[in-house]
N, C-alpha and C positions, 0 to 999 in steps of 0.2 A: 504493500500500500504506500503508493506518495503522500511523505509527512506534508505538516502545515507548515507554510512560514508566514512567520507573521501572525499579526489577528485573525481568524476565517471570517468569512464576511459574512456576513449580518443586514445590513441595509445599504447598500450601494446606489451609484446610478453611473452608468456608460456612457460617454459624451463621441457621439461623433461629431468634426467639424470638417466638413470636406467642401472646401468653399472655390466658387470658380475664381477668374481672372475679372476685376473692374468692379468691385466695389471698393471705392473712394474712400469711406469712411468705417473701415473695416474693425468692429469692436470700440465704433465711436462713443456709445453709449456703454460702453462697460466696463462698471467698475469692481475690480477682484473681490473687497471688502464687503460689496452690495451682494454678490457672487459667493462668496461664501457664507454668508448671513443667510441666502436662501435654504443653503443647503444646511447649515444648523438647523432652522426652524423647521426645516422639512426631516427632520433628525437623520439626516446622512449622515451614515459612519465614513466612506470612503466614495472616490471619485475617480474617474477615470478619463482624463483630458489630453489635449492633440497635442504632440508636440511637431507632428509632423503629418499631413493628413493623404488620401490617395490621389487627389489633385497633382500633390508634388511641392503645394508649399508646407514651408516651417512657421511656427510658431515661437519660435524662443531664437536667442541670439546663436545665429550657426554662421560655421565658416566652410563650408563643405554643402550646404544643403541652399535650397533659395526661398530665402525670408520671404514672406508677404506682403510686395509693395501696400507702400504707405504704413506701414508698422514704424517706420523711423528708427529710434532707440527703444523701442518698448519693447519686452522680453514678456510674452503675455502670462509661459509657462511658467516663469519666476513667479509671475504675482501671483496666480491658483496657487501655487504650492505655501506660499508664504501667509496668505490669506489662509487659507484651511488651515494649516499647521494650528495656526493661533487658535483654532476651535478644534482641536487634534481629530481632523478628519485625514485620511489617507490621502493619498495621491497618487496613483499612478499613470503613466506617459505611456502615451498611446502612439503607433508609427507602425504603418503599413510597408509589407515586403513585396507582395506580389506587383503592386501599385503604387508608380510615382511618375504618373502622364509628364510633368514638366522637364523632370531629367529623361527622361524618353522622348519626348520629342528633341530636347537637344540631344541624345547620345542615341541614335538608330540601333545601332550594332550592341548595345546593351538589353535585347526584346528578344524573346525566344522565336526563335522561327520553326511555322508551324510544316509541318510536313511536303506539302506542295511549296513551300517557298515563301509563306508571307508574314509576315510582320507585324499586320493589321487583322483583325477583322472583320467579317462585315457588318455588325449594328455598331454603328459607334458612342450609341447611348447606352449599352451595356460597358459598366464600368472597367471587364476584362476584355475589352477587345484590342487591348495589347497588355501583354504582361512581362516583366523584369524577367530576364534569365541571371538563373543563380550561379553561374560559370562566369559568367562577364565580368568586365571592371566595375560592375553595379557592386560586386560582393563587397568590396574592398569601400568604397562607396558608405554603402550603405553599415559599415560595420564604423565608421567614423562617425557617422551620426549616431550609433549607442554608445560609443563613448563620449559624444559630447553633451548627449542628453543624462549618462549615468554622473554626471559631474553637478547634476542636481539634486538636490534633497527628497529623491521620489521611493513612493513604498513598491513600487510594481512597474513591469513595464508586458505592455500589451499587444504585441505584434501580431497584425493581423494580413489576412487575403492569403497566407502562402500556398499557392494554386501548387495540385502537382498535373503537371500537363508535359507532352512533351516537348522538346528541343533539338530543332537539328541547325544550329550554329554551327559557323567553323569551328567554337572551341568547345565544344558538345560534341560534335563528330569527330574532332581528333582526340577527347577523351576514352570515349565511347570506343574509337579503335583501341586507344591502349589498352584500355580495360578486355578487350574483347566481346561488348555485348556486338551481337548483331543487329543493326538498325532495322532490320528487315521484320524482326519479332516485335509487335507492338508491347510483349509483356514485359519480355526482355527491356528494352528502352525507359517504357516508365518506371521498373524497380532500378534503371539506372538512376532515373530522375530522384527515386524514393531516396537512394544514398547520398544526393547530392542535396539534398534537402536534409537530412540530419548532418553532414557535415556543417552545412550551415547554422546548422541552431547550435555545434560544437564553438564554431566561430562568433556568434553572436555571446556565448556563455562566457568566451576569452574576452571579448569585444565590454564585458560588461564590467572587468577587472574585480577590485573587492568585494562589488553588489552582486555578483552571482552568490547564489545560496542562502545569500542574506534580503533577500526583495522575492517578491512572488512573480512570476513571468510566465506569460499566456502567449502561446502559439498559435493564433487561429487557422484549423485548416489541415493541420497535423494531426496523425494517428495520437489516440491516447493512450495506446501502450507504450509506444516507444521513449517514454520518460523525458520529452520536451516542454512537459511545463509543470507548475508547481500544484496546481487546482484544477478543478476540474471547474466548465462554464458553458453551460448549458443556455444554446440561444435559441428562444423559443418566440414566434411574432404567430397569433392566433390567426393570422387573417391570409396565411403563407401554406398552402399546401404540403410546400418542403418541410416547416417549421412550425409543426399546427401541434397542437394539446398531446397526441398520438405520439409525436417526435419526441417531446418531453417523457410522457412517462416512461416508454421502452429506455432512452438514452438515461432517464434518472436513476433506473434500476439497472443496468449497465457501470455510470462509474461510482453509483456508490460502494462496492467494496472495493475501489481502486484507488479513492481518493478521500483522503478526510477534507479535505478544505473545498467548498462545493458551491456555486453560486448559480441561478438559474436568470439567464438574462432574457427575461423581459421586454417588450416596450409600451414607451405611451402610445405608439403609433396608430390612427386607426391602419391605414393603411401596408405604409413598406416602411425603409430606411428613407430618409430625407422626406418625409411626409410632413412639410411645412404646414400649419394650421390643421394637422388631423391630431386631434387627444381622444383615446378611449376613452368610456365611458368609468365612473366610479366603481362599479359594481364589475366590470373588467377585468382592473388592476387588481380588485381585492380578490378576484378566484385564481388570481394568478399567484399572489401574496400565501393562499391558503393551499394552493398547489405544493409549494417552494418549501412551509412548512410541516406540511405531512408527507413528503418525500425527504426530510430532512438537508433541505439546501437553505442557504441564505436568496434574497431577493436582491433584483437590481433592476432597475428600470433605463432600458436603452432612451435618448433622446440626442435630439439633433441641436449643439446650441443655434440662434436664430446670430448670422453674420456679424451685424450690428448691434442687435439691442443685450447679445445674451441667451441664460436664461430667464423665461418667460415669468411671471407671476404666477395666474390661471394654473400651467405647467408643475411649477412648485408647489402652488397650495394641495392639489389634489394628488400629486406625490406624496407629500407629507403627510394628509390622510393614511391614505395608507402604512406608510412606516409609522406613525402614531399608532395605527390598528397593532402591528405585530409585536410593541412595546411590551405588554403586560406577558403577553406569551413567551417571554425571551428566558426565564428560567427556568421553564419546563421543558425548553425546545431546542437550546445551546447545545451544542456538541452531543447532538442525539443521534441516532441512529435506527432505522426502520429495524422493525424485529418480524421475519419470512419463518417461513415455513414450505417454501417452490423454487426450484431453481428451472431459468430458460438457457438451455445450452446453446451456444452460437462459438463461431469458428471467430478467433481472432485475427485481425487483419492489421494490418503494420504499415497499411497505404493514407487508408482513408477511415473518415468516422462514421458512414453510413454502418448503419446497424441492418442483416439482412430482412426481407419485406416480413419474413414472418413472424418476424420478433414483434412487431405492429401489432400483428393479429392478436397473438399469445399477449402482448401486454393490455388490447383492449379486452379480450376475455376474460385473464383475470381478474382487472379488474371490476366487470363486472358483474362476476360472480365472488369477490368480495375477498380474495385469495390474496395473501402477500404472498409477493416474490423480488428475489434479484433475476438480474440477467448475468450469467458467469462466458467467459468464453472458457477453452480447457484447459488456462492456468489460472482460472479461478477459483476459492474456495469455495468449490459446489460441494462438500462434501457438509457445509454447516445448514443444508437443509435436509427436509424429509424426502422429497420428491422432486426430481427432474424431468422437465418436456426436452424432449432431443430433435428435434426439427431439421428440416432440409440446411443445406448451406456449414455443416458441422463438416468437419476434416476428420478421418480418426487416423490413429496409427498406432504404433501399439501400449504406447505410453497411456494413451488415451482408454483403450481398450483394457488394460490392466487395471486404470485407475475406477474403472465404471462396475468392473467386475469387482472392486475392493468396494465399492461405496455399497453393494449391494448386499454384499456378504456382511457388511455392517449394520445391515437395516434400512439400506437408503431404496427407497422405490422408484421405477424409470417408466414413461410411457415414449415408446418410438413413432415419428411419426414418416411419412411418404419415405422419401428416400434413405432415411435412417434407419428403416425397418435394417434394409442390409446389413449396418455394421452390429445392430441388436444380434442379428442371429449371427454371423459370421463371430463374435464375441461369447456364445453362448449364453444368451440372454434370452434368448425369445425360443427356447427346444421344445416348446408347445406347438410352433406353426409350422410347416412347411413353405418357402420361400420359392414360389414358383418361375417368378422374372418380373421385368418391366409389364405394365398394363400396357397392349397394344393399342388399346380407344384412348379418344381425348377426349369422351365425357362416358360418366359411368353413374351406380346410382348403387343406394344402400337403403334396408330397411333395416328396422330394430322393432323390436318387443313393444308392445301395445301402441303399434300403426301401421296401418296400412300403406299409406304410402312412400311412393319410392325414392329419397330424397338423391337429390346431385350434389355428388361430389365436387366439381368444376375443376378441379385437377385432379386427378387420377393419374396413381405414381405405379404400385404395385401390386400383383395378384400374390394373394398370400390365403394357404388354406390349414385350418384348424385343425391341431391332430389331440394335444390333450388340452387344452384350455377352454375357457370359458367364451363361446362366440356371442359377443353383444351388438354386433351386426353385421348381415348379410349381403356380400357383394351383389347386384340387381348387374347384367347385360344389358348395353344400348341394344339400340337396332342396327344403328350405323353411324360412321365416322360422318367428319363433315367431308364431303369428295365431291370431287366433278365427275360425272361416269361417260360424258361427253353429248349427254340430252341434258341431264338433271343437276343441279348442287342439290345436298343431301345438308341442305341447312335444321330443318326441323329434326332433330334426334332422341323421340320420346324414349320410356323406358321399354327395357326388354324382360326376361322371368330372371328369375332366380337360376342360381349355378350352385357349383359346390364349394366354393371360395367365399371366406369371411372378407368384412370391413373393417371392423374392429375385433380383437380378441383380448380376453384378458386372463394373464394368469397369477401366480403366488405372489410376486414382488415385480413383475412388470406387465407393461401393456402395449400394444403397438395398434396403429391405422394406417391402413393402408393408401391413403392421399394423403394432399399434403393440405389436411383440415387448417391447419393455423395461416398459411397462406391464401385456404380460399375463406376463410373468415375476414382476413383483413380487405378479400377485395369484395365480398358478398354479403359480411355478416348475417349469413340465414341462420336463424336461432337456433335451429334443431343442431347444428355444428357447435355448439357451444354446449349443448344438454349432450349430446355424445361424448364431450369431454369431460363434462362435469360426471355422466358418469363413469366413467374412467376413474379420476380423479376421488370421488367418492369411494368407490373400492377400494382404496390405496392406500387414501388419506383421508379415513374415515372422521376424525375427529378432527376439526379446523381449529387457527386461532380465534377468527371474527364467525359467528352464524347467526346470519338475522334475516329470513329466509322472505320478510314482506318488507324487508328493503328494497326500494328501487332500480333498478340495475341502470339507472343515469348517476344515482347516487355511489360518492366516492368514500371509501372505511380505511382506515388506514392504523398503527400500532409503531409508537415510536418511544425510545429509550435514550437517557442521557444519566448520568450517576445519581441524578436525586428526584426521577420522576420516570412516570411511567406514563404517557397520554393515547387515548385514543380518540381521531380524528373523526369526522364526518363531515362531508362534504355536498351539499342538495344542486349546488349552482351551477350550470353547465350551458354550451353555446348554442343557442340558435342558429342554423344555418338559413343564410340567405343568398340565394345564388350558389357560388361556393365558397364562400366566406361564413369560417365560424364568426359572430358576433355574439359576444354578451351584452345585454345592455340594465338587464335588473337580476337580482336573485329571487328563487323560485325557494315557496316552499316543499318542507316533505312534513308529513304526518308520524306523528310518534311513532315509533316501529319497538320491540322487544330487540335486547340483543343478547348475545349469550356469547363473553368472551373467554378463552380458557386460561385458570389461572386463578387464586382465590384472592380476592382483592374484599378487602373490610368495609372499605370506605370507597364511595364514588362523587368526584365535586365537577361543577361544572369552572370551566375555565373562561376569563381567569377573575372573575368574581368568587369562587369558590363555593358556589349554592351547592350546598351535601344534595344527592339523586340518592332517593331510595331504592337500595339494590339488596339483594342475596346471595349467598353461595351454594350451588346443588352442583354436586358431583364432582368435582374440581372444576366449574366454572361460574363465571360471576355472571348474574343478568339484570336487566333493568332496562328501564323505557328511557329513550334519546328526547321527548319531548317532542315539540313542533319544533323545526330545527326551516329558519330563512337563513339560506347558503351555508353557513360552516357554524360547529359545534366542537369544543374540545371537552372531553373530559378526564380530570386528573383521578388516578388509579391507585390507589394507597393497600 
C-alpha cells in the first residue's frame, strides 16, 4: 500500500487555469488575500493552483517557461501560496506534461508524430491535438520548470495530461531501434512509450530535488500501480459518460486497498472542464460529498478560476456549504476504511487506469444488492475477503492459480464467470462441470427454477455441462446466429429448447456462469442477471454484513471503520437522467426500511447529532429502523 504524505485530504478544491492569449487584464481583479479568505470560509483544507497551465503559459516568475503577458513582476503563484499558508491551507502547483501548445508551436520537433507522419491533429478544439513527446528536448524543458516551481513553498505538485500514445520521431525511432522494439507491433511501441513514461516520472522525482518524498505528487494519466504518485485521485464529473457515478465507485473500490491517502475529484461543473457560468446544483455537490465519505475518500471540488475576477463568490458560498456539511462527520470518518466482505478480480495493467467494462457491471450490482466489496487485481489482498467474482479480462498463470486454490482451501469462496470458467476448471476448481469449448452463437438464452421464461444472455462465452453440482440454470439454444444466407439476414433470433448444458452451476465452495453476466449487466442491466447472481452469491455467502431486503436498490448502504468508530452509511439520492446526462438536482426520499447488520452493537446514534435509534441484538446481528432518510443518513455503531 502507498503511504500518506503529508495531511490526506479532507476538503480540497482543484483549480484549473488554462487561459488563452489576449486578455489584457489578466487577474486584474485578484486579490490573493481576498483568495484565500474564500477558501477559509469555504473551510478548505488544501488547494490546488496553476503554476503552469496547458495553454503553455506560467504563472509565477520563470526563466525557462513563458510568463503571461501582462503579469509584469507579479508572481501570482507566490501570492496563493503565501496567502493560504497564513490560514494553513495547503498548496499544491499544478503543470501539465502532455500539454504546453505555446512551446509547441515555437518548438515543432518537440510533438510526437503520429504514425502517418503528422504532428497535428484534426479537431483543433480538442485540447490533445498535439501532444509533447517525452524523448525530445521538451524532457529537459520541462524538468527545469519542476525545479523552479519546487523552489516554492508548495505541499504537492500535480502533473497532469500524461497521454500514453504513440511516437514515431526521429528520436523515438532511433531509440526504439536501439532498444529493439519493432515499430511494426502496435503493442510493442506503446509498452515502449509505457517505459518512456516512467523514466520520466524517474526524472521528474530527480527534477524535484529535497521535495521528492516529502510533498504528495499526482501523475494524471499514469497507471496506479506502477508507484508514480503518492494518492490516489479519483476524477469523477456526473454529467461525463467516461467519468459518470459508475466510474467512481468500481475505481473507488479498486484503489482503496492500494492507497491510504484518497481524494475523489469532483466538480462544480454542470457541464465539462472550463464550463464558465455552469454551477451544479446544491443537492449535487452534497451526493457527491456523501459519495466520497462512504467510500472513505476525502472530497474536492474541480473549478475553473474565472481569468480576471478569480474565484467567484456564488462558487464559494455553495462550496462551503458543502464542506460545512462534512465538518461534524470528520471524526467518525478520518482515516476510515470501508469494511467488505466481496472481492472483484480484475487483471492489473501497468499502461492505463481504465478498469475492464465488467468491473462497471459487478460494481453497479453490488451495489445494488447492498454487498461491500473491493476490486483486487492479482496482487491484491483478495485473500481479506469471503468471496471473489473472477470475470473476463483476468490473466492467470500459475502464481495466480496456486494462490486461488490457497484462498479456497482456506475458506474463501469463488464464483467464475464467461471466460474465466476456463482457468476455474483448468485450476481444479470447478470438477463439478465439464468444460465443453467456446459457445459457437452470439446470443443464447437460460432458464432457472420458478420461470418460465427464457432469459438472454447477450454475450454468450461458454458451453459448460453439469456432472456433480448443483445446476441453477439451464442453457436455452437460439435458432440462429445473426447471418446473411444470401436472401435473408437472420436479425430476429428468438429462443430455441433446452439442451443438456447448464448456465449456471453451483457447487461446495464455488460457482461459475457461463456468459459473461457482469458485462452484459453493465451494458443491459436486465434484472433477472442480477437475481442469478445474487443467487449464487447467497449460497456462498449466506450471511451478509448489510440485509435490509425493502431497501431500494437506487438506495446506497455502505460500512466504514476508522480507530474510534464504527459508521454505517445510507444513501437515498441518486441522478436523474436527462438525455444522457446524469443530473441531480434535489434529494429524494426513502421510507424507513428495517436493517439487520452483523455484529452486536449496544448502542445505535444517529450522526452527527447523536439521537440514540432504538435497536436490538438477535443472533449476532444488530437491527433497527433507518427512519425516513432525505438523501444521506449516518449512523454511529457502538
Amino acid at each position: 500500500m502507498f503511504k500518506t504524505i503529508g495531511p490526506k485530504f479532507g476538503r480540497a478544491i482543484h483549480y484549473d487555469f488554462h487561459t488563452p492569449p489576449g486578455i489584457d487584464n489578466l487577474l486584474g481583479n485578484f486579490d490573493a488575500e481576498r483568495f484565500a479568505d474564500q477558501l477559509h470560509n469555504a473551510h478548505v483544507e488544501y488547494v490546488n493552483v496553476a503554476a503552469r497551465c496547458n495553454m503553455g503559459f506560467s504563472y509565477y516568475n520563470t526563466k525557462v517557461g513563458k510568463k503571461y503577458p501582462g503579469l509584469g513582476d507579479r508572481d501570482p503563484l507566490k501570492e496563493m501560496i503565501d496567502a493560504c499558508h497564513k490560514r494553513n491551507i495547503g498548496v499544491t502547483a499544478y503543470i501539465n506534461i502532455g500539454l504546453d501548445h505555446e512551446i509547441a508551436a515555437d518548438n515543432p520537433g518537440w510533438l510526437k508524430v503520429s504514425r502517418d507522419g503528422r504532428i497535428y491533429g484534426n479537431d483543433k478544439f480538442d485540447n490533445f491535438f498535439r501532444v509533447m513527446c517525452y524523448n525530445s528536448e521538451y524532457r529537459e524543458h520541462f524538468m527545469e520548470e519542476i525545479r523552479e516551481i519546487c523552489q516554492y513553498d508548495i505541499e504537492g505538485l500535480f502533473c497532469d495530461c500524461f497521454a500514453l500514445r504513440e511516437c514515431f520521431c526521429p528520436r523515438c525511432m532511433e531509440d526504439m531501434k536501439r532498444r529493439g522494439v519493432n515499430i511494426n507491433d502496435n503493442n510493442a511501441v506503446i509498452a515502449y512509450q509505457n517505459k518512456v513514461r516512467l523514466e520520466f516520472v524517474d526524472d521528474i522525482k530527480k527534477a524535484m530535488g529535497e521535495k521528492n518524498g516529502k510533498i504528495k505528487l499526482y501523475v494524471n494519466g499514469i497507471s496506479w500501480t506502477v508507484g508514480a504518485q503518492t494518492h490516489a485521485e479519483i476524477e469523477c464529473l456526473s454529467s461525463d459518460p467516461n467519468w459518470g457515478y459508475d466510474y467512481f465507485d468500481s475505481m473507488a473500490a479498486y484503489t482503496r486497498p492500494m492507497f491510504e491517502d484518497r481524494v475523489y475529484m469532483s466538480g462544480r461543473f454542470q457541464n465539462s472542464w472550463g464550463d464558465f457560468g455552469g454551477l451544479k446544483p446544491l443537492a449535487s455537490m452534497q451526493n457527491d460529498l456523501y459519495d466520497a465519505m462512504m467510500n472513505s475518500f476525502g472530497i474536492s471540488y474541480g473549478d475553473h478560476m474565472h481569468p480576471v475576477d478569480g474565484f467567484e463568490d456564488e462558487v464559494a458560498n455553495r462550496i462551503g456549504k458543502v464542506m460545512e456539511e462534512r465538518i461534524p462527520y470528520e471524526p467518525y470518518i478520518e482515516n476510515s476504511d470501508n469494511i467488505v466482505e466481496v472481492g472483484v478480480l480484475i487483471h492489473s495493467n501497468d499502461y492505463y487506469r481504465a478498469l475492464p467494462y465488467f468491473s462497471k457491471g459487478a460494481a453497479r450490482m453490488l451495489k445494488e444488492l447492498k454487498i461491500q466489496y473491493n476490486v483486487y487485481d492479482e496482487n491484491g489482498p483478495f485473500e481479506d475477503v469471503k468471496l471473489l467474482i473472477v470475470g473476463e479480462s483476468v490473466r492467470f498463470d500459475e502464481k495466480l492459480e496456486k494462490r486461488l486454490s490457497e484462498y479456497v482451501k482456506n475458506g474463501g469462496k469463488i464464483i467464475f464467470t464467461g471466460p474465466s470458467v476456463d482457468h476455474g476448471k483448468n485450476s481444479g476448481l470447478l470438477d463439478y462441470i465439464e468444460l465443453i469449448g467456446n459457445d459457437p452463437r452470439d446470443n443464447a438464452y437460460y432458464t432457472v427454477e420458478g420461470s418460465s421464461l427464457r432469459w438472454a444472455m447477450y454475450n454468450p462465452s461458454r458451453i459448460i455441462k453439469n456432472v456433480s453440482g448443483k445446476e441453477v440454470a439451464k442453457y436455452i439454444n437460439n435458432v440462429s446466429n445473426l447471418i446473411w444466407d444470401g436472401r435473408q439476414a437472420y436479425f430476429y433470433r428468438p429462443q430455441g429448447g433446452e439442451t443438456e448444458y447448464s448456465a449456471a452451476v453451483l457447487g461446495e465452495n464455488t460457482a461459475c456462469v457461463c456468459f459473461d453476466i457482469l458485462k452484459a449487466y453493465a451494458s443491459n442491466f436486465l434484472v433477472e442477471h442480477r437475481d442469478l447472481m445474487k443467487t449464487l452469491i447467497d449460497a456462498l455467502l449466506p450471511e451478509k454484513l448489510i440485509e435490509s431486503p425493502d431497501m431500494p436498490k437506487t438506495a446506497t448502504a455502505a460500512l466504514t471503520k476508522n480507530e474510534n468508530a464504527t459508521v454505517f452509511h445510507v444513501k437515498s439520492t441518486y441522478p436523474e437522467h436527462k438525455m444522457t446526462r446524469g443530473i441531480l438536482e434535489e434529494h429524494v426520499y426513502m421510507k424507513s426500511v428495517e436493517v439487520s447488520l452483523k455484529g452486536e452493537y449496544n448502542e445505535v446514534y444517529i450522526l452527527p447529532e447523536l439521537t440514540k435509534v432504538e435497536s436490538k441484538v438477535e443472533n449476532g446481528r444488530t437491527v433497527f429502523e433507518t427512519g425516513n432518510i432525505l438523501g444521506y443518513r449516518a449512523f454511529l455503531l457502538k
